[in-house]
SEVEX-217802 format. One record per residue (C-alpha): x, y, z; chain; residue number from 1. Coordinates in pm, 1 decimal, padded with zeros to 6 digits, always signed. Layout:
residues N
<rec c1="X" c2="Y" c3="Z" c="A" k="NUM"/>
...
This chain:
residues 138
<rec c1="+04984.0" c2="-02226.1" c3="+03232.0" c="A" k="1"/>
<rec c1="+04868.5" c2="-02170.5" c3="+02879.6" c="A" k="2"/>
<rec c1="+04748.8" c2="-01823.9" c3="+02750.5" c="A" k="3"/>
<rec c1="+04411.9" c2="-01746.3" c3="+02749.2" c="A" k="4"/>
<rec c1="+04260.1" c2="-01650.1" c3="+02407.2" c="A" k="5"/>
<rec c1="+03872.5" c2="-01581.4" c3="+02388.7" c="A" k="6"/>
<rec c1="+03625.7" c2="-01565.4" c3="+02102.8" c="A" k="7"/>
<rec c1="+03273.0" c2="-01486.2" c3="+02129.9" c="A" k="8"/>
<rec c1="+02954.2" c2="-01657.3" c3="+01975.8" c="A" k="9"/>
<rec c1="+02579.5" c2="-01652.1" c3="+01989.0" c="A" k="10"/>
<rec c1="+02500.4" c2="-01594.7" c3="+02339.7" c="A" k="11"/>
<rec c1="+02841.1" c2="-01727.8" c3="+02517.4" c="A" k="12"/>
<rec c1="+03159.1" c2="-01718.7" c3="+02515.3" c="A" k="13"/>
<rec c1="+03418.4" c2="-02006.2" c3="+02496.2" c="A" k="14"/>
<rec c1="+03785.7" c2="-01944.2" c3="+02608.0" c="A" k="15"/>
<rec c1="+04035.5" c2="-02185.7" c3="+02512.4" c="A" k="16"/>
<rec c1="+04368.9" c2="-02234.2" c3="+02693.5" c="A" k="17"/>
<rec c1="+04605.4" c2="-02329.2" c3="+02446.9" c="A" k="18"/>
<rec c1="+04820.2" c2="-02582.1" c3="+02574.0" c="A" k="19"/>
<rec c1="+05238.0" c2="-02511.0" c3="+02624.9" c="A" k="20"/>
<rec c1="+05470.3" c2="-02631.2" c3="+02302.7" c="A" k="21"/>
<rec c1="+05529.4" c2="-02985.5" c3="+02460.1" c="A" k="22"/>
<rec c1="+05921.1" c2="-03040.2" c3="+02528.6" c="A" k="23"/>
<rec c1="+06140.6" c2="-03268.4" c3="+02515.7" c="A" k="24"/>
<rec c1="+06362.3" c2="-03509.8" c3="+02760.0" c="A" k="25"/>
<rec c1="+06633.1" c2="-03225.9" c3="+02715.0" c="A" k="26"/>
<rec c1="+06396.5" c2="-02940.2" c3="+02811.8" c="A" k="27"/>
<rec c1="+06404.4" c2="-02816.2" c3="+02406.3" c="A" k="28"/>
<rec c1="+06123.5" c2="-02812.2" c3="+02147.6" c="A" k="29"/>
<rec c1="+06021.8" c2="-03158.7" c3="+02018.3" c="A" k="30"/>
<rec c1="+05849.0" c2="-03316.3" c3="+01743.2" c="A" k="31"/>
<rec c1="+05504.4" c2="-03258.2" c3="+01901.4" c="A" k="32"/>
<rec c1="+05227.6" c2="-03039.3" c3="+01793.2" c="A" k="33"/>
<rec c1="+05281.4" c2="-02709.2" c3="+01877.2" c="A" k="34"/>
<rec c1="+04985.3" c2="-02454.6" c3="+02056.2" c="A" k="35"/>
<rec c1="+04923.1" c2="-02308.4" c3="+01722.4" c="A" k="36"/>
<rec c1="+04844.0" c2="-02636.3" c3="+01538.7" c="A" k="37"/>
<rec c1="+04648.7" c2="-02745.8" c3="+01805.1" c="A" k="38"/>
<rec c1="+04450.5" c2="-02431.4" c3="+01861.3" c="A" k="39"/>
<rec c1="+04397.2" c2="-02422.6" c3="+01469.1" c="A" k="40"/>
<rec c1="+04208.6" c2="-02712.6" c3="+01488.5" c="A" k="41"/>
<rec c1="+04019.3" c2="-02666.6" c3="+01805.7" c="A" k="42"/>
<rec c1="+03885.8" c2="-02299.4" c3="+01695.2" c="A" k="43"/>
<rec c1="+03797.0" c2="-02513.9" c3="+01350.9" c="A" k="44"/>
<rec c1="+03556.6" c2="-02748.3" c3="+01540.5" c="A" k="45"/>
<rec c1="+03371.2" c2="-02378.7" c3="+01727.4" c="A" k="46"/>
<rec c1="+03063.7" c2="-02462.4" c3="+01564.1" c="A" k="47"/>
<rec c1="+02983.3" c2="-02869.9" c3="+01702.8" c="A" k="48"/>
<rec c1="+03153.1" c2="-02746.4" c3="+02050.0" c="A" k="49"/>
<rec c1="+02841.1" c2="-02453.5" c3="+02038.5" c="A" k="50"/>
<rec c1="+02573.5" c2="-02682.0" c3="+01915.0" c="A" k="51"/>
<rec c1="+02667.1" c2="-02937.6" c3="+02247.0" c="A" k="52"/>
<rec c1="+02597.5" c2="-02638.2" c3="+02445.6" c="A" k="53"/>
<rec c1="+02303.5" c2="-02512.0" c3="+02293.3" c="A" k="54"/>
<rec c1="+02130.2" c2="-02824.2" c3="+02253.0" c="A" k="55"/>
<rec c1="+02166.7" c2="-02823.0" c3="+02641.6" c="A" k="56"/>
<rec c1="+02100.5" c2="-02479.1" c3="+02734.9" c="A" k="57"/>
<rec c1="+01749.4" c2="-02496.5" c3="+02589.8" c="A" k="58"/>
<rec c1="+01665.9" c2="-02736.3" c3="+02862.8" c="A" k="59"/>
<rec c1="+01843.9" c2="-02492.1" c3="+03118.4" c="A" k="60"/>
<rec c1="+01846.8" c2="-02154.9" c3="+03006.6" c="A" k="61"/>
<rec c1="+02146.7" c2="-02087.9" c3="+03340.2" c="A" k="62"/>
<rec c1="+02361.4" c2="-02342.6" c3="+03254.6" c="A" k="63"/>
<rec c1="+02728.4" c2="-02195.5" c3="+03261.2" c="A" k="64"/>
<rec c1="+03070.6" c2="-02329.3" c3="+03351.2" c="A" k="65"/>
<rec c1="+03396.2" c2="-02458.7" c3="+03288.9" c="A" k="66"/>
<rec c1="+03505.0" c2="-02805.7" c3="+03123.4" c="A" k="67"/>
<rec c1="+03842.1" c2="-02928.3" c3="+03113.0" c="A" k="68"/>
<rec c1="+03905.8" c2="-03165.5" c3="+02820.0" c="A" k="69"/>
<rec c1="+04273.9" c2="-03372.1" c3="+02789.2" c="A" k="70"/>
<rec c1="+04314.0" c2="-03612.2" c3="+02492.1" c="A" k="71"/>
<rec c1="+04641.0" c2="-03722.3" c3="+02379.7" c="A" k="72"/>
<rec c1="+04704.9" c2="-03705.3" c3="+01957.9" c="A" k="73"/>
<rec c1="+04885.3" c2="-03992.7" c3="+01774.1" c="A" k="74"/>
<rec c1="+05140.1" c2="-03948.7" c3="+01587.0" c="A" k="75"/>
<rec c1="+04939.3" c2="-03928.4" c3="+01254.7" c="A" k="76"/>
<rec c1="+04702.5" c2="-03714.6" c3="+01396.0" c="A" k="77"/>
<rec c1="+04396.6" c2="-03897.3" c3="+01499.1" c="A" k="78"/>
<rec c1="+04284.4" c2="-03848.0" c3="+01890.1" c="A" k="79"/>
<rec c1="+04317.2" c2="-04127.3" c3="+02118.1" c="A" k="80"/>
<rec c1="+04188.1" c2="-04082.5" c3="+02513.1" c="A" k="81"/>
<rec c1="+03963.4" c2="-03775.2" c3="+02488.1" c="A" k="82"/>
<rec c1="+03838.2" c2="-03755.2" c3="+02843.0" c="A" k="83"/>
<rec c1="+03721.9" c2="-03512.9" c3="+03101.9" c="A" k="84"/>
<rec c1="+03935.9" c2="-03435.6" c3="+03380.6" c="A" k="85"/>
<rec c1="+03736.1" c2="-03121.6" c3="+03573.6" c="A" k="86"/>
<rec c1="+03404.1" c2="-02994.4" c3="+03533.5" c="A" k="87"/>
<rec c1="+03183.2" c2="-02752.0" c3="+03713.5" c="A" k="88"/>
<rec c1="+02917.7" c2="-02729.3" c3="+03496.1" c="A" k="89"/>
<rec c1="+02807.5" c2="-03072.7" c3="+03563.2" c="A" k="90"/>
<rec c1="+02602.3" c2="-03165.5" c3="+03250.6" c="A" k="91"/>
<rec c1="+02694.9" c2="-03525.0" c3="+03160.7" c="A" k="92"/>
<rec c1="+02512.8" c2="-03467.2" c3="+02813.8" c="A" k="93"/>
<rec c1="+02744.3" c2="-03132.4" c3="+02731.6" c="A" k="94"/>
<rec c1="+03036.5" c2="-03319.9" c3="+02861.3" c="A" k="95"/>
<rec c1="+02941.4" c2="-03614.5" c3="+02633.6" c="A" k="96"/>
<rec c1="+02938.9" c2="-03452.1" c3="+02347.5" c="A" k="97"/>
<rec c1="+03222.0" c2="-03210.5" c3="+02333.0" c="A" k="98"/>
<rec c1="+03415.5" c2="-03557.4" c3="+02463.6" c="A" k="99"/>
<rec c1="+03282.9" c2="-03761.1" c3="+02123.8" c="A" k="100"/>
<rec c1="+03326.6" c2="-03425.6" c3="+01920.7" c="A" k="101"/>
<rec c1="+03673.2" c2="-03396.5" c3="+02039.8" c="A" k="102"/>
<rec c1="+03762.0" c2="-03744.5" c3="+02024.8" c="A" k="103"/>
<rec c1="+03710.7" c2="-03719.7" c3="+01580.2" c="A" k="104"/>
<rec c1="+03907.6" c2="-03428.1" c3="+01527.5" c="A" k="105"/>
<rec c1="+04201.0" c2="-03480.2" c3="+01330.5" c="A" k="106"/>
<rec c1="+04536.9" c2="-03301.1" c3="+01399.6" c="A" k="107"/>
<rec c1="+04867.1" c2="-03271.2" c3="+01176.5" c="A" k="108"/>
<rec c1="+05112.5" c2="-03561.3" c3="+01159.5" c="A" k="109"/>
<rec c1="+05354.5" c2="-03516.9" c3="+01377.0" c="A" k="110"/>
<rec c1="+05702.7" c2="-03688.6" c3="+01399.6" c="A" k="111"/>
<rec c1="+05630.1" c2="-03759.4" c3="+01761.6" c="A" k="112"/>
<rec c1="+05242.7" c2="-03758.9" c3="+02008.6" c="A" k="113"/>
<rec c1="+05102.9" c2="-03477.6" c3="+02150.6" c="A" k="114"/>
<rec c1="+04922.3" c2="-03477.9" c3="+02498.4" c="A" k="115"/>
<rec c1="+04732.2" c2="-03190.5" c3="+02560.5" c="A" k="116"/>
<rec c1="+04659.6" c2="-03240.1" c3="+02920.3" c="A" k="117"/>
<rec c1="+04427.1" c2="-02945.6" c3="+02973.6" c="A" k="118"/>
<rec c1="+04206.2" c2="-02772.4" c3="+02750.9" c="A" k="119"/>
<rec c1="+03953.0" c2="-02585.8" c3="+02923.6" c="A" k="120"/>
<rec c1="+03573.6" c2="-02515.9" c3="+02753.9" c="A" k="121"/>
<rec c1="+03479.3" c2="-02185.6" c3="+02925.1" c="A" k="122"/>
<rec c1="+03084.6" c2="-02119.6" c3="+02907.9" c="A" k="123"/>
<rec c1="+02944.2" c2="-01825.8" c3="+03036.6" c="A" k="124"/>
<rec c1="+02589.8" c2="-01656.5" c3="+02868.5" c="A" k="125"/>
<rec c1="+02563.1" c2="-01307.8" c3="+02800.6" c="A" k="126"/>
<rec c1="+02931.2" c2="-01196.8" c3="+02821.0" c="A" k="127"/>
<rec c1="+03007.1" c2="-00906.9" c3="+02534.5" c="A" k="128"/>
<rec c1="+03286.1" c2="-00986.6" c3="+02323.2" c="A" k="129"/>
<rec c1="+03625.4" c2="-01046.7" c3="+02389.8" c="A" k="130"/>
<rec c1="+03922.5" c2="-00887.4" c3="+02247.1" c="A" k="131"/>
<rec c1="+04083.1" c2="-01002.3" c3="+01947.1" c="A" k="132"/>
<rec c1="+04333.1" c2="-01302.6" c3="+02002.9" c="A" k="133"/>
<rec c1="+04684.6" c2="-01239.8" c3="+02031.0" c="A" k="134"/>
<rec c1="+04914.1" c2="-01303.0" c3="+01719.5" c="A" k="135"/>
<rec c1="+05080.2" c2="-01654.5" c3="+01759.3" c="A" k="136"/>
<rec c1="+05380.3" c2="-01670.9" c3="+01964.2" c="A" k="137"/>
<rec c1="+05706.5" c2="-01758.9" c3="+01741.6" c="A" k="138"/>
């Protein structure tokens, strides 16, 4: 389970699951990416992730739902297998995009890859604003 931090824009809302801090062999904190970095980046790249719904949602005023993204992040940062692995807003052109968007996003080095496995793309139109996100765990 990762937490659940929302943000509002223009008519929807997005709410990103941050990934768990990935662990080691020995159950302890590795040299992977942590949620923070990774959510940094992700809430960087709002605007592209909007315009691949908006572009869509002109065509179909209703469309809402959820897409799960997983990509796995080398270990100097570049993305590598950006797929998606659950959808239920069934828009192949959406999907597409936020797919190529996330696949040339560039992450910190790290002295060891990431995989985020899940990242969820929540989509829902005319939802009032969320509550501010929570301060990063330490």
């Amino acid at each position: 389970m990762g937490i659940v931090i929302a943000r509002a824009l223009v008519g929807f809302v997005v709410l990103l699951a941050a990934p768990l801090p990935a662990l080691g062999a020995d159950g302890g904190a590795s040299d992977r990416l942590s949620k923070e970095e990774i959510y940094r980046v992700v809430r960087a790249h709002f605007l592209p992730i909007k315009a691949c719904y908006e572009a869509q949602m002109k065509k179909a005023p209703s469309l809402v739902g959820e897409i799960d993204v997983a990509w796995d992040i080398e270990k100097d940062g570049r993305v590598a297998k950006a797929r998606v692995i659950r959808t239920t807003m069934n828009s192949e052109p959406v999907e597409d995009c936020i797919v190529a968007e996330v696949a040339g996003w560039r992450f910190p080095a790290a002295g060891d890859r990431t995989i985020v496995g899940r990242f969820p793309f929540v989509f829902k139109s005319g939802v009032p604003p969320p509550p501010p996100a929570p301060a990063p765990s330490r």
